[in-house]
PDB file of N, CA, C and O in Angstrom:
ATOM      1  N   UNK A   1       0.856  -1.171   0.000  1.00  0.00           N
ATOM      2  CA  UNK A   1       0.000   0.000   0.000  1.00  0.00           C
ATOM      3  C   UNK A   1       0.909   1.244   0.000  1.00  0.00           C
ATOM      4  O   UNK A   1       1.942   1.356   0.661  1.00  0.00           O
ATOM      5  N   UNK A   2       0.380   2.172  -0.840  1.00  0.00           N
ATOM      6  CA  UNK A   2       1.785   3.311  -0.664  1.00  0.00           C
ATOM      7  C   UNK A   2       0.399   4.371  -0.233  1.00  0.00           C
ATOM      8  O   UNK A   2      -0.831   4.369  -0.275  1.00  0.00           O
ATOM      9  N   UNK A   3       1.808   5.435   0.291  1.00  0.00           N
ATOM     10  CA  UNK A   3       1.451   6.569   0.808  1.00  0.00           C
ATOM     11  C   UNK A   3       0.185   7.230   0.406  1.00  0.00           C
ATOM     12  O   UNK A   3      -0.395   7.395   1.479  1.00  0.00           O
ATOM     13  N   UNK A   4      -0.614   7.729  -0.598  1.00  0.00           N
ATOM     14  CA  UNK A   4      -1.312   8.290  -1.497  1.00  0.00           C
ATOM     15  C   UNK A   4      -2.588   7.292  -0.950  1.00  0.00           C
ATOM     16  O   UNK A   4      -3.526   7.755  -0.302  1.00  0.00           O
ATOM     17  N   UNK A   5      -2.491   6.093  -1.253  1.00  0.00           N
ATOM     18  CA  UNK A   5      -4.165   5.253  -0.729  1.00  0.00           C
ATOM     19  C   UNK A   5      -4.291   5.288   0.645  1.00  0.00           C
ATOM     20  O   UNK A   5      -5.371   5.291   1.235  1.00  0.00           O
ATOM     21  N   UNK A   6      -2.618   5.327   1.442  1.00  0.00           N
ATOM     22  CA  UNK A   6      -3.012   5.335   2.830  1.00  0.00           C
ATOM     23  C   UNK A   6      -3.793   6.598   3.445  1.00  0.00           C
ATOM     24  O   UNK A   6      -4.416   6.562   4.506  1.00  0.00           O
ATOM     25  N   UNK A   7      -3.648   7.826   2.533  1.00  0.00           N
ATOM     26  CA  UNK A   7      -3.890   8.915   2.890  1.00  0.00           C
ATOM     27  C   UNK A   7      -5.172   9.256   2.690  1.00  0.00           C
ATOM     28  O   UNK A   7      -5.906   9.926   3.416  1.00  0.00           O
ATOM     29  N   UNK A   8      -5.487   8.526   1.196  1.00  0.00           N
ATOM     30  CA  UNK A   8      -7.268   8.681   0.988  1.00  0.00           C
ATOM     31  C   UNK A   8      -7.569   7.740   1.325  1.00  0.00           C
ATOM     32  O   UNK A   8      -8.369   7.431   0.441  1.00  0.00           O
ATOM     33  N   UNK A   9      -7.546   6.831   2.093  1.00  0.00           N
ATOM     34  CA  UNK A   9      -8.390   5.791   3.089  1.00  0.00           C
ATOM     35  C   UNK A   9      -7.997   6.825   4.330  1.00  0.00           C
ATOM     36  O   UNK A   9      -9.078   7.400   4.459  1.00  0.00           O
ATOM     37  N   UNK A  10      -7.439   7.198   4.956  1.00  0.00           N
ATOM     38  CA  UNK A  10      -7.946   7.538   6.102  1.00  0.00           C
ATOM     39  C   UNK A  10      -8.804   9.653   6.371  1.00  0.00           C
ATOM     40  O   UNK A  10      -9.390  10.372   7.181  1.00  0.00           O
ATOM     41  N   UNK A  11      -8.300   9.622   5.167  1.00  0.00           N
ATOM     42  CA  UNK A  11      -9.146  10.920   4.749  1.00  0.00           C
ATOM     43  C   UNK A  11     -11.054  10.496   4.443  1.00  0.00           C
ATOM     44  O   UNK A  11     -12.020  11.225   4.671  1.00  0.00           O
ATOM     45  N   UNK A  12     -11.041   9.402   3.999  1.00  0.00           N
ATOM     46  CA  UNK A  12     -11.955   8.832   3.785  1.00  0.00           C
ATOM     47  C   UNK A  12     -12.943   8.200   5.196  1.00  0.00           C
ATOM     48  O   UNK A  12     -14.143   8.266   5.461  1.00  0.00           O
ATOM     49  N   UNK A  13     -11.938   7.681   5.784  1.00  0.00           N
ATOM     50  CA  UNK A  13     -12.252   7.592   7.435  1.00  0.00           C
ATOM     51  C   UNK A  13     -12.929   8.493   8.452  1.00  0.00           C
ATOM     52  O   UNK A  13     -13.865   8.407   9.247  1.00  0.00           O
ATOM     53  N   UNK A  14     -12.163   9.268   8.124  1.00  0.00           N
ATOM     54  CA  UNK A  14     -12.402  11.075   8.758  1.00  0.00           C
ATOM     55  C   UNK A  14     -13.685  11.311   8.597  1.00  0.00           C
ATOM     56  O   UNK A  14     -14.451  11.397   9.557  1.00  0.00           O
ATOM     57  N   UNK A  15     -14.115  11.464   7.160  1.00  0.00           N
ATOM     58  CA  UNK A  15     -15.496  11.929   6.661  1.00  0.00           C
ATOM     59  C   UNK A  15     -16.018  10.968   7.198  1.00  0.00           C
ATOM     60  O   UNK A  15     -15.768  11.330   8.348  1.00  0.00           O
ATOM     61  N   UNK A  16     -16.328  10.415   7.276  1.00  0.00           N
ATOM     62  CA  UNK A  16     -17.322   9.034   7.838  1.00  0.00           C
ATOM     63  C   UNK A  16     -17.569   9.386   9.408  1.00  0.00           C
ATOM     64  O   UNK A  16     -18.637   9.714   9.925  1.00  0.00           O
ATOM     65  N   UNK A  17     -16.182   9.219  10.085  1.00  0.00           N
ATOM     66  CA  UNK A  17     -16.512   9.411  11.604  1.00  0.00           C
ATOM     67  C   UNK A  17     -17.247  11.112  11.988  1.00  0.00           C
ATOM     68  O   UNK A  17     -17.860  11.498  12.983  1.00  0.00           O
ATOM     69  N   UNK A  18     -16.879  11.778  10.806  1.00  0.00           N
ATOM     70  CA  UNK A  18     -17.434  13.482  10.968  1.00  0.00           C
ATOM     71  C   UNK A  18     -19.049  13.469  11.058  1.00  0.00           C
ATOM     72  O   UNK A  18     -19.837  14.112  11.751  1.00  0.00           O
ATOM     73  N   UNK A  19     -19.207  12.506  10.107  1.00  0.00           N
ATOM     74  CA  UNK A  19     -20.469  12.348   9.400  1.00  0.00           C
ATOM     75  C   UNK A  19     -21.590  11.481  10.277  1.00  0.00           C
ATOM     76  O   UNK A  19     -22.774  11.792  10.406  1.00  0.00           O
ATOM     77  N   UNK A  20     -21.044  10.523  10.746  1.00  0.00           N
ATOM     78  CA  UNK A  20     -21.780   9.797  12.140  1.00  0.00           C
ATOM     79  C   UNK A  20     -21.609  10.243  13.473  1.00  0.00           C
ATOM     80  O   UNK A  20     -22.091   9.688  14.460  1.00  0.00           O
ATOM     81  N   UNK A  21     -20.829  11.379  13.473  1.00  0.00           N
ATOM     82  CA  UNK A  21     -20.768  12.163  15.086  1.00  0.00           C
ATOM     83  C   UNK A  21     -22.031  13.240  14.678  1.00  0.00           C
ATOM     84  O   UNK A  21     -22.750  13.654  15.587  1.00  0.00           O
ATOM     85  N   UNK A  22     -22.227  13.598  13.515  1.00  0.00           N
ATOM     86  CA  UNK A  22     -23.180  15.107  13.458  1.00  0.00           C
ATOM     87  C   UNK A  22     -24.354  14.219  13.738  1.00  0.00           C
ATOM     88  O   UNK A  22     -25.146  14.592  14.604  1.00  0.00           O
ATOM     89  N   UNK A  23     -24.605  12.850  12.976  1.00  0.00           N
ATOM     90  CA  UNK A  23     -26.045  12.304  12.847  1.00  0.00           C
ATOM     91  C   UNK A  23     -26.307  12.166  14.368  1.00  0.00           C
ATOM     92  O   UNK A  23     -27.337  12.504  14.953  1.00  0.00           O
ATOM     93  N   UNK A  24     -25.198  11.613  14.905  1.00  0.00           N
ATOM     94  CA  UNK A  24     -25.932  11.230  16.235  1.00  0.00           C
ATOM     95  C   UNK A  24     -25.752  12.526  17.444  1.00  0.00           C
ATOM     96  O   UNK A  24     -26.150  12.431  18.605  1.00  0.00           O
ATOM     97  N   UNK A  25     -25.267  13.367  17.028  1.00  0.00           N
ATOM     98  CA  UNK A  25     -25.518  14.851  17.748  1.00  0.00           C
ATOM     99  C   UNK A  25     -26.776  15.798  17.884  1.00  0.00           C
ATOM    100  O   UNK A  25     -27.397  16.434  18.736  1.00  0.00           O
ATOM    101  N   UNK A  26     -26.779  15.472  16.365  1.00  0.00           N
ATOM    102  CA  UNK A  26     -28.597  15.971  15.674  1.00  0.00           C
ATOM    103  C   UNK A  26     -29.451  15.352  16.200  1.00  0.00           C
ATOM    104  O   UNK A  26     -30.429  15.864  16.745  1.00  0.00           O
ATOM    105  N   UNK A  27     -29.140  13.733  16.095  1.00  0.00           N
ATOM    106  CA  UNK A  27     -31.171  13.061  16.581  1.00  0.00           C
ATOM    107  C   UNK A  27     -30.549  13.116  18.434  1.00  0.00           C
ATOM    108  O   UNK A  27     -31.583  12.907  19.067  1.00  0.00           O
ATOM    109  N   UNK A  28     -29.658  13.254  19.222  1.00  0.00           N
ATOM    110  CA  UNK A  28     -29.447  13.254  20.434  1.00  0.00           C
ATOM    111  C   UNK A  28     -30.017  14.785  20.381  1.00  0.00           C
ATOM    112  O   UNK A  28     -31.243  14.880  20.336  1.00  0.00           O
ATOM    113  N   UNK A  29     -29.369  15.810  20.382  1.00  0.00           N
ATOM    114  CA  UNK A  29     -30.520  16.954  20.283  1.00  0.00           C
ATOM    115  C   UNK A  29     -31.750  16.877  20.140  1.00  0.00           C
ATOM    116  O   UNK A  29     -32.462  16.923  21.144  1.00  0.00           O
ATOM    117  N   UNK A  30     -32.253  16.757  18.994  1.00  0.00           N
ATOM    118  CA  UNK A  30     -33.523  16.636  18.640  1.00  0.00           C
ATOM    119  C   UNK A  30     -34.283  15.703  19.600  1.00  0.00           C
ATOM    120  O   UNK A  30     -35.333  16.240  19.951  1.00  0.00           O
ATOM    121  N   UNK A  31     -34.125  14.649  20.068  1.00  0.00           N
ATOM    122  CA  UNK A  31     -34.926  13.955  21.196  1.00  0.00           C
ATOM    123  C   UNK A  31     -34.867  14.250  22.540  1.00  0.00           C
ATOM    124  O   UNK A  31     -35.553  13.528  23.264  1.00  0.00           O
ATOM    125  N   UNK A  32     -34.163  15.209  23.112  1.00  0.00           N
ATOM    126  CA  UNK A  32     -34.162  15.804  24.460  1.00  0.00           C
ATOM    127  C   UNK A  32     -34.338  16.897  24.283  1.00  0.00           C
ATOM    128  O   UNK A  32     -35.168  17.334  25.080  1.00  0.00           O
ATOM    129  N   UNK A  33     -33.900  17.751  23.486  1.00  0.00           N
ATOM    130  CA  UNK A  33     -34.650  19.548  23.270  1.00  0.00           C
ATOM    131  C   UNK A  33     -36.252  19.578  22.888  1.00  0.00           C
ATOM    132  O   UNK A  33     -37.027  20.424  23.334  1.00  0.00           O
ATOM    133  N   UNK A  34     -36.682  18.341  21.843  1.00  0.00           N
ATOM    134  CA  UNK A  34     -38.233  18.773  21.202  1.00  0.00           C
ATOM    135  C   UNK A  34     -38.670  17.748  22.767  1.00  0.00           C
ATOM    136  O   UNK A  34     -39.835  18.024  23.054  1.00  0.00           O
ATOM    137  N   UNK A  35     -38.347  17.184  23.318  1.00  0.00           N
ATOM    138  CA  UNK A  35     -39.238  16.483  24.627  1.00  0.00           C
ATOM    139  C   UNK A  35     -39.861  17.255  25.640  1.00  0.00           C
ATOM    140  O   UNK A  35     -40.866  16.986  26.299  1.00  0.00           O
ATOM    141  N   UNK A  36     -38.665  18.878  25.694  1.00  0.00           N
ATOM    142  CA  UNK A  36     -38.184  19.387  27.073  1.00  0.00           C
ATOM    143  C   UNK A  36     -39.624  20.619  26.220  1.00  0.00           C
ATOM    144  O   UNK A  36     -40.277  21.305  27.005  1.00  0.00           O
ATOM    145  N   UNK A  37     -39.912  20.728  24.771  1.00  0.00           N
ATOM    146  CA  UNK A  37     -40.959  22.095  24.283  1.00  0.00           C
ATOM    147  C   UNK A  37     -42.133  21.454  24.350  1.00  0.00           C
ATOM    148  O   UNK A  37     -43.080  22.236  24.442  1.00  0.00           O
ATOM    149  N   UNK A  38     -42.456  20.181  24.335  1.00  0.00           N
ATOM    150  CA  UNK A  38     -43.829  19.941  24.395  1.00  0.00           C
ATOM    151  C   UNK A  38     -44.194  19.358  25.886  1.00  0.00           C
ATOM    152  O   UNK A  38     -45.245  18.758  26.111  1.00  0.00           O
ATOM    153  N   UNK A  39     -43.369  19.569  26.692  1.00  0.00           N
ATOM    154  CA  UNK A  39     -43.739  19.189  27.862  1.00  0.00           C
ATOM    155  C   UNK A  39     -44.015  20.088  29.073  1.00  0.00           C
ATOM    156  O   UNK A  39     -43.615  20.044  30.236  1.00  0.00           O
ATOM    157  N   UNK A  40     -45.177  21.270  28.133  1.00  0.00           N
ATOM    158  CA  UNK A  40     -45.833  22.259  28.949  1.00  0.00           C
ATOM    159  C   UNK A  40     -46.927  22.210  28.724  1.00  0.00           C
ATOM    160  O   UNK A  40     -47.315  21.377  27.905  1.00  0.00           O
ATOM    161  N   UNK A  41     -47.809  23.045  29.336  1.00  0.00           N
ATOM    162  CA  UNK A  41     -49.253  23.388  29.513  1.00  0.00           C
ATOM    163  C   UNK A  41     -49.690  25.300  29.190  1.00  0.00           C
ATOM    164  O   UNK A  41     -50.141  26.060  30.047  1.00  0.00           O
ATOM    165  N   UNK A  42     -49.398  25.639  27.828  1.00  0.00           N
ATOM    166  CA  UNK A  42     -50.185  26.593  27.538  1.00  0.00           C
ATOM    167  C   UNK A  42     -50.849  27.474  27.932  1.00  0.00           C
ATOM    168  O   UNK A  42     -51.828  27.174  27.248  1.00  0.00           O
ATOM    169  N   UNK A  43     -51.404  28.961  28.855  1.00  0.00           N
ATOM    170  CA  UNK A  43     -52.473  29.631  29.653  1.00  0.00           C
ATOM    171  C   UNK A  43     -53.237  29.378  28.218  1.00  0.00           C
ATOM    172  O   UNK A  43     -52.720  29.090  27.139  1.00  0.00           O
ATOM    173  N   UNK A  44     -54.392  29.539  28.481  1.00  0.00           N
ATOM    174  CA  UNK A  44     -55.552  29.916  27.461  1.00  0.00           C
ATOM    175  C   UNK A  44     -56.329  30.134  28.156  1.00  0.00           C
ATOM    176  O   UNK A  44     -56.526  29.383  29.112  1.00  0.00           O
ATOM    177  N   UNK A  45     -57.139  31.350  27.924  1.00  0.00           N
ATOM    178  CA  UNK A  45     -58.150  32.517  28.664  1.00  0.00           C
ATOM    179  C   UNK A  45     -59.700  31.927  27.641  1.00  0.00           C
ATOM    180  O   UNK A  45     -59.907  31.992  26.429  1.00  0.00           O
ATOM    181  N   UNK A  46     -60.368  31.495  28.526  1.00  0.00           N
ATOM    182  CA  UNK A  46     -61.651  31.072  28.485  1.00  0.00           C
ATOM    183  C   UNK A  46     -62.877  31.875  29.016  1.00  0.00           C
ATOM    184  O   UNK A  46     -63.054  32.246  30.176  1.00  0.00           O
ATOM    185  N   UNK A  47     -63.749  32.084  27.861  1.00  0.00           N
ATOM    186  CA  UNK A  47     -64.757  33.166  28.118  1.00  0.00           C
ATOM    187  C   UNK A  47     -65.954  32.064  27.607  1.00  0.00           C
ATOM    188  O   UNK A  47     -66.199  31.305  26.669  1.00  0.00           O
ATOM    189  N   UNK A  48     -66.379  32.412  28.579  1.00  0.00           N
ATOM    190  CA  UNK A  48     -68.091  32.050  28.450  1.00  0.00           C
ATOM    191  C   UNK A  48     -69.501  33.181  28.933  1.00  0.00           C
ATOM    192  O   UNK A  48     -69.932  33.622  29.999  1.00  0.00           O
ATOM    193  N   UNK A  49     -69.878  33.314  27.435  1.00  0.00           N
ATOM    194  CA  UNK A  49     -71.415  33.814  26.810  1.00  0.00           C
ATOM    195  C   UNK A  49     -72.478  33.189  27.366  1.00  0.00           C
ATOM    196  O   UNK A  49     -72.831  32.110  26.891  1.00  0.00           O
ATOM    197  N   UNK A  50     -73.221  33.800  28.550  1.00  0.00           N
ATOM    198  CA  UNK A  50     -74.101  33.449  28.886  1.00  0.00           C
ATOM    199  C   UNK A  50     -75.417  33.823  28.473  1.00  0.00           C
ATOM    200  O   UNK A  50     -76.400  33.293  28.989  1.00  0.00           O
TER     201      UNK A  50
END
């Protein structure tokens, strides 16, 4: 193996591990930040026409 494939295999490596740290950063975000917005209760002002 010479220098040049060793370099784009592990350049190639790189992108990959870059690329599966964002995915699992994103859905780890996304499942504890959107949990923490829908886990309230709204005021809403209620009028009743008698």
């Amino acid at each position: 193996m010479n220098h040049f494939l060793a370099t784009y295999i592990d350049f190639i490596q790189s992108i990959g591990f870059i690329f599966l740290l964002s995915i699992v950063c994103f859905v780890s975000r996304k499942l504890f930040l959107d949990n923490k917005k829908d886990n309230y209760i709204e005021a809403v002002k209620i009028k009743v026409d008698d």
